[in-house]
N, C-alpha and C positions, 0 to 999 in steps of 0.2 A: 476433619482430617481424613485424607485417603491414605488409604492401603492398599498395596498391590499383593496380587497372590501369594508370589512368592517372599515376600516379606512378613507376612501372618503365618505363611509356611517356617520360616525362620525363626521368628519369634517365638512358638507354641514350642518348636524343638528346643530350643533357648533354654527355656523357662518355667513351661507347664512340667515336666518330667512327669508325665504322664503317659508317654508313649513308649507301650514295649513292643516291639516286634517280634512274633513268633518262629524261631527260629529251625523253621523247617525245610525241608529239602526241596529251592524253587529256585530259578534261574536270579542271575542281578535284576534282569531286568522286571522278572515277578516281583520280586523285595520292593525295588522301587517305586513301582504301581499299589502294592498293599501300603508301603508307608505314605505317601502321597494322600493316598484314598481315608487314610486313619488321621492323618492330619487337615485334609480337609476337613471331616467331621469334626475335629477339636476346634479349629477355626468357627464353625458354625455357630457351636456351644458357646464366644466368647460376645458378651456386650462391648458398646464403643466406650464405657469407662474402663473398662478392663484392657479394653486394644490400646486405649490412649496410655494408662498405664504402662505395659508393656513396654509399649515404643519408647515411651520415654525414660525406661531404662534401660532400651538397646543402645538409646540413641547417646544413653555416657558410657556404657562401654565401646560403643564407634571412636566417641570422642578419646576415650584413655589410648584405645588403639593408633589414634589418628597423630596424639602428644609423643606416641612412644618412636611409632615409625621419625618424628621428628627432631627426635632426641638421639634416637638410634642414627641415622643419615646425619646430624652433626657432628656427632663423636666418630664416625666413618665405618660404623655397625652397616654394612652395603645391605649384606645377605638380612639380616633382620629387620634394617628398614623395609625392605621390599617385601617381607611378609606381614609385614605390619600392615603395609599401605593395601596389599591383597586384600586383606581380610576385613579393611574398611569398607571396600570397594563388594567383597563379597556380604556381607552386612546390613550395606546401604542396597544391595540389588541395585545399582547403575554405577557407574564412572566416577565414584566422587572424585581419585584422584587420580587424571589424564593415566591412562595407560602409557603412554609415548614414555613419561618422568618414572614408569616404573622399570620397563624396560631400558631404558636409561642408566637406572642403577645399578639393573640385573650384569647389564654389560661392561661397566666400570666396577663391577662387583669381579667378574669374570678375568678382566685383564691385572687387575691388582692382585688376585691369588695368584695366577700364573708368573708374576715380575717380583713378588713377595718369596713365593715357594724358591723360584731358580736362586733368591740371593740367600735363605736361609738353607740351599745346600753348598754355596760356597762355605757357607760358615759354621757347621754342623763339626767341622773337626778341628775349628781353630778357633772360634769364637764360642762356647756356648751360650753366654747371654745376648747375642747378638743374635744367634742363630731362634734362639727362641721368641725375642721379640718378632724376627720375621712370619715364624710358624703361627703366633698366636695374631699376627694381622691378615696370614693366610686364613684363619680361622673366619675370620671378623667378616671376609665375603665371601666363603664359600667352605664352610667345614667340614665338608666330603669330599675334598680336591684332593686325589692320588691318597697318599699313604702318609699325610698332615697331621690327625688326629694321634697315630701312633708315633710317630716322630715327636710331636708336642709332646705328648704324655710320655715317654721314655726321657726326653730333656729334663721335662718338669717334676720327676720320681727322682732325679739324681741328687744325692745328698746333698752338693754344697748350694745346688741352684731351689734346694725345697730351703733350705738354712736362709738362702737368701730374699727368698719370696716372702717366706715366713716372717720373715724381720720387716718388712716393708710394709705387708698386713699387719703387723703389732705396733708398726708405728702410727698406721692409719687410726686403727681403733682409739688407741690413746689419746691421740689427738682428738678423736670425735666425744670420747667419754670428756676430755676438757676444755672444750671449748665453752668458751663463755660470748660467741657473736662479735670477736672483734675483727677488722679488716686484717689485721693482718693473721690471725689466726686460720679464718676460711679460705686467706691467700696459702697459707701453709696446708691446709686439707686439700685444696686445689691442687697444690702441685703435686702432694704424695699419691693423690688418687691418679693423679697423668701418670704418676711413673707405673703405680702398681698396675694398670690397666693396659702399660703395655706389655707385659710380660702373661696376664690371668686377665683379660676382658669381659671375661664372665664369674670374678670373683665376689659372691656375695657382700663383702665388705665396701664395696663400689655403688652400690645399690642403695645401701644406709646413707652412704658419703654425699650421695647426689641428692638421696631427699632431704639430708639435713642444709644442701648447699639452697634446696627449693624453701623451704622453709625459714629459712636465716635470710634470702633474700625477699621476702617479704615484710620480715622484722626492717630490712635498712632501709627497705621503700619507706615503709610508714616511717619511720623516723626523719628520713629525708625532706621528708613533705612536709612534714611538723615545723621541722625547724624552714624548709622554705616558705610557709605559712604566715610565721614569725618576721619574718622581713629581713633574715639573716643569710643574703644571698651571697658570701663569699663563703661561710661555714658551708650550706645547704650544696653550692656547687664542690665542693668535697666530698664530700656526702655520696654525690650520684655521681663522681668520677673513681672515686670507689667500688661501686657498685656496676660502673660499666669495665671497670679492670677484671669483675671475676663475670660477670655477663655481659659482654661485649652487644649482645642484639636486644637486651631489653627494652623495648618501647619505651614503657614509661620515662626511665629513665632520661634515654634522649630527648623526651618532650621537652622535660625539665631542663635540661640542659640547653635546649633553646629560650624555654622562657626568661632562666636566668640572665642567658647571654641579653636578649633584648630589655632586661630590666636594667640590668648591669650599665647597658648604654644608657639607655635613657637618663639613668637616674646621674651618669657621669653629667651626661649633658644640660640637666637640668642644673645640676651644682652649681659646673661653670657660669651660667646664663642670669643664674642668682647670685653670686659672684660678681659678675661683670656689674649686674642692676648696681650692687652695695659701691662699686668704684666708679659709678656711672659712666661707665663704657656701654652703651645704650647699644650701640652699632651692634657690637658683641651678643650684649645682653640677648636682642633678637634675633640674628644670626643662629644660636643654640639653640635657644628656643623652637627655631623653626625646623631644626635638626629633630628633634624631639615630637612636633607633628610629623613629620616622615615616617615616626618608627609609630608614631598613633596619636591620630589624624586629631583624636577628641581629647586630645589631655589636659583637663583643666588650667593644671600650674602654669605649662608653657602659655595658653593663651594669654592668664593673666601678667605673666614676665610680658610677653609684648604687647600688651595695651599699655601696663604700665611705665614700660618703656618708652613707647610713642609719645608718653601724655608727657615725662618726665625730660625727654629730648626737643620736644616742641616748645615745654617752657623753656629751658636749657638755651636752645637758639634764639629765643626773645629776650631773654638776660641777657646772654652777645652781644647781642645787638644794638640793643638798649645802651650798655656801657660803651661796645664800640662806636655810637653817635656821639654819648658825649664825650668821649676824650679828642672825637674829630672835632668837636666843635669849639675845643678848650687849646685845639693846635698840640695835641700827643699823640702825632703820629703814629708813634714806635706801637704802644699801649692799644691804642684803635686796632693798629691791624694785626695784632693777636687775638683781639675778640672776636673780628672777623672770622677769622684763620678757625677760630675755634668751631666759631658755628657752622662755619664750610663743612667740617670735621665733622658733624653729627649731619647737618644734610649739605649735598654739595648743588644741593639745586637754588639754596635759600636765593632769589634775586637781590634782596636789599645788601646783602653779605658782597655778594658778586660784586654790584656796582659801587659800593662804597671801597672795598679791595683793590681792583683797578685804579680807582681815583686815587686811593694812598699811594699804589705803586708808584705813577705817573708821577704825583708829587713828591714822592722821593727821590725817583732819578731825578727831576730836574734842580731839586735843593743839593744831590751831589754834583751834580754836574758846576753849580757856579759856586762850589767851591774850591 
């Protein structure tokens, strides 16, 4: 494993807390130089079990950083995403991620205080829950815009708006002390957590809320899967439509949710095609069948639906046939050319069908005719 400089420079600060600096009377730029100088020495001191150690546990607190900034950026946390993703990036010592996407945020972080802040002062003397839901999304991307922080917290100290936050926070906890993992319970923690978050986005009780919702959604994965395991693909797609109502980007989930869908067909069309075999509608039979190699290519059953189909259509048109010669031969017309008919019906290529059909027609018109 390589190391660059400043990464073992990183690390030993991290971690070793072994470095004091003497704080004596020197310019930044001496400080800098002695700590530098004292950290290259701790660097020296460290073997590569020890570096390899280290790194790899900067490298899950990168990772913790890296999950938060992206947790932070889908709840619309601007300002804290983008110090999240800094500090990956400062961490990693290079670009993990693009500077442009930080900047990016910085800047929709930017125009959303300023379009947040102007609407929570129209509403600062007519609305105050309105007004503070706007200040506390001021907050959300830039918490030192103008005079926000004391405007929030003046809103937020007024008795009936603490009375009412209060209550919102006591409903959340309640709910999280009684939750017992069912869908619609976590649907209900979901939504009080949306409302309390817009008014306190930095309220501790949001914090519990979101690990119990992380936590709980791995209980329904695994369960999901169990029962999709099982072979119980209309239960199972419940399940992770469920779970994509309170996590809408979960991967897993959607896989499954493909899977399903492609078993869900196959297996309609396997039904039919076994079906069709039982009323020997053969046409059919393979027809679905052949539906069913489309969705996968190798699947046993449908091959064997249409072999046995073939085998079962093939005798089928020689029965026809058979019976349809001798009723022509016995002078029963009518009877002949339905056996025909029949066997046209499974193949329409059959020749002996063809030409024996024709000769009944012809014979038919000309027994109406001299009548």
């Amino acid at each position: 494993m390589q190391y660059t400089f400043f990464s073992l420079i990183l690390i030993v600060t991290l971690f070793s807390g072994c470095i004091n600096l003497k704080q004596e009377r020197a310019t930044p730029s001496q400080k800098k130089q002695i700590h530098i100088t004292k950290l290259n020495k701790e660097v020296k001191k460290l073997d590569s079990h020890d570096k390899r150690l280290i790194y790899k546990s900067i490298k899950n607190e990168i990772h913790l950083y890296h999950q938060k900034g992206d947790e932070d950026y889908k709840n619309g946390y601007y300002h804290d995403a983008a110090k999240a993703y800094e500090l990956v990036n400062f961490y990693e010592s290079y670009n993990a991620i693009a500077p442009q996407k930080i900047n990016n945020i910085k800047a929709e972080a930017k125009r959303r205080a300023y379009l947040h802040y102007r609407t929570a002062q129209k509403y600062l003397k007519t609305d105050k829950k309105r007004a503070l839901i706007e200040l506390n999304s001021v907050m959300m991307n830039n918490p030192d815009y103008k005079d926000t922080k004391e405007l929030y917290n003046e809103l937020r100290d007024d008795r009936g708006m603490r009375i009412y936050i209060n209550a919102l926070e006591n409903s959340l906890e309640t709910k999280l002390i009684n939750n017992r993992g069912s869908y619609k319970e976590l649907k209900s923690i979901q939504y009080s957590l949306k409302t309390l978050a817009q008014y306190d986005y930095k309220n501790p009780t949001l914090h519990k809320a979101r690990e119990l919702l992380r936590t709980q959604k791995h209980v329904l994965l695994k369960n999901a899967i169990s029962i999709y395991k099982k072979g119980e693909l209309k239960k199972s797609k419940q399940k992770f439509l469920h779970i994509l109502s309170l996590y809408p980007d979960d991967a897993t989930a959607q896989k499954y949710m493909k899977l399903i869908a492609f078993k869900q067909s196959k297996k309609h069309n396997l039904a039919i095609a076994n079906q069709a075999l039982q009323q020997k509608s053969y046409l059919e039979a393979i027809a679905y069948a052949k539906k069913v190699l489309q969705l996968e290519s190798q699947n046993k059953e449908a091959k064997k639906i249409i072999v046995t189909a073939n085998k079962r259509a093939k005798a089928a048109v020689r029965r026809f046939v058979r019976e349809g010669k001798r009723y022509y031969n016995n002078k029963n017309l009518d009877q002949a050319k339905q056996c025909f008919e029949k066997a046209l019906e499974i193949d329409k290529t059959n020749n002996t069908s063809l030409i024996y059909h024709k000769k009944i027609q012809r014979q038919l018109q000309t027994i109406k005719s001299l009548q």
